[in-house]
N, C-alpha and C positions, 0 to 999 in steps of 0.2 A: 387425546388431551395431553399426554408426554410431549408431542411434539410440539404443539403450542406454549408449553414450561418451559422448554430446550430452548424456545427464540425468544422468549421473555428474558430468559438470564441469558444468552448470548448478549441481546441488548443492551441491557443494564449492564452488561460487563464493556461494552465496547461505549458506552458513554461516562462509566468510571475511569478510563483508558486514555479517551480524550481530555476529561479535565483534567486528568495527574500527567498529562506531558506539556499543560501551558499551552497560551496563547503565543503566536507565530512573533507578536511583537514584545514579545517580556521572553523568551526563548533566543529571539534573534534579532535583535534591535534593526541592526544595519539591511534588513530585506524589504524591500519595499513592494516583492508580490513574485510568485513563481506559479510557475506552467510545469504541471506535469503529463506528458502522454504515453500512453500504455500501449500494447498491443496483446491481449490474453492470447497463448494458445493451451491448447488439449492434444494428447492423442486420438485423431481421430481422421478420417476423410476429408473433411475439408476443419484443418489446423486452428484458423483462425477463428478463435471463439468472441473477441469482440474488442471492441476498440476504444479506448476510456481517454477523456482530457478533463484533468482537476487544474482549476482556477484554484490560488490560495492565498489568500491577503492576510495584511498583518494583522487583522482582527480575528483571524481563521487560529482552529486548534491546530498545533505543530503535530499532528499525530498521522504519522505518513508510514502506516502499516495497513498494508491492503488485502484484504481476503482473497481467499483463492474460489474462484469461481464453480469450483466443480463440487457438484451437492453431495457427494458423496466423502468430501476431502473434511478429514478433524485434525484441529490441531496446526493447520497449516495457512499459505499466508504468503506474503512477498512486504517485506520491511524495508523501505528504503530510507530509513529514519540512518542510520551510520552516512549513505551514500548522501542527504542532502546536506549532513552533520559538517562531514570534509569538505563535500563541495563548498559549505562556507567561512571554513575556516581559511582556505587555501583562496577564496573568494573567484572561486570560478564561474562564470554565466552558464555554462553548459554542460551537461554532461550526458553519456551513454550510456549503455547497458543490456545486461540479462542477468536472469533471476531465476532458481528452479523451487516450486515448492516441495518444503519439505515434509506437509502434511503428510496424514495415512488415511487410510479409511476406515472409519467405528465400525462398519458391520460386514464390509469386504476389502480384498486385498486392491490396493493402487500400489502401481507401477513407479517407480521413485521417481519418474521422469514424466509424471501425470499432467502436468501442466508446470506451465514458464511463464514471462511476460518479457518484453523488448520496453524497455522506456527509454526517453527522452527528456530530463528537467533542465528548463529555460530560470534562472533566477536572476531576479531586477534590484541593484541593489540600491539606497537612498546613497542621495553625494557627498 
């Protein structure tokens, strides 16, 4: 039953999260819709643990903090909420990257270099 409490409040914490960062178009007037693509990895044998594209319209919540995919990871995350901040201040369409999580692990020790992601955001701006 704990663990079923754990993803209850996780939940509710990650959809109080989304509506205190605002919707995409009262946050960012000028966007008129961006692409994000991910690449997760892991330490492990075959690296690539998966491969993510978010669609994000201006009706979409501005909340661009993405968990870290490895179940064992607390606390940890990949935030690209600064990176698409600048990207539109400077009004750039494109931008690169990596990202290392900085989660830990609740009940065992991860390696500070447990997982990463590679992204890619495409953003479209109104004329």
């Amino acid at each position: 039953m704990p663990h079923k409490q754990n993803y209850v409040e996780r939940m509710e914490l990650s959809k109080q999260q989304r509506l205190a960062s605002g919707l995409v178009s009262e946050r960012f007037p000028e966007v008129a819709g961006m692409v994000i693509q991910m690449t997760y990895y892991h330490k492990a044998a075959n690296p690539v643990l998966m491969v993510r594209t978010i669609n994000v319209s201006p009706s979409g919540y501005a909340y661009f903090n993405m968990d870290c995919m490895i179940k064992d990871c607390f606390d940890g995350g990949f935030d690209l909420t600064s990176v698409i901040t600048d990207m539109i201040r400077r009004r750039k369409k494109t931008g690169k990257g990596k990202l290392i999580c900085n989660g830990n692990g609740k009940d065992i020790t991860l390696s500070s270099d447990h997982a990463s992601i590679a992204y890619e955001i495409k953003i479209q701006y109104n004329s």
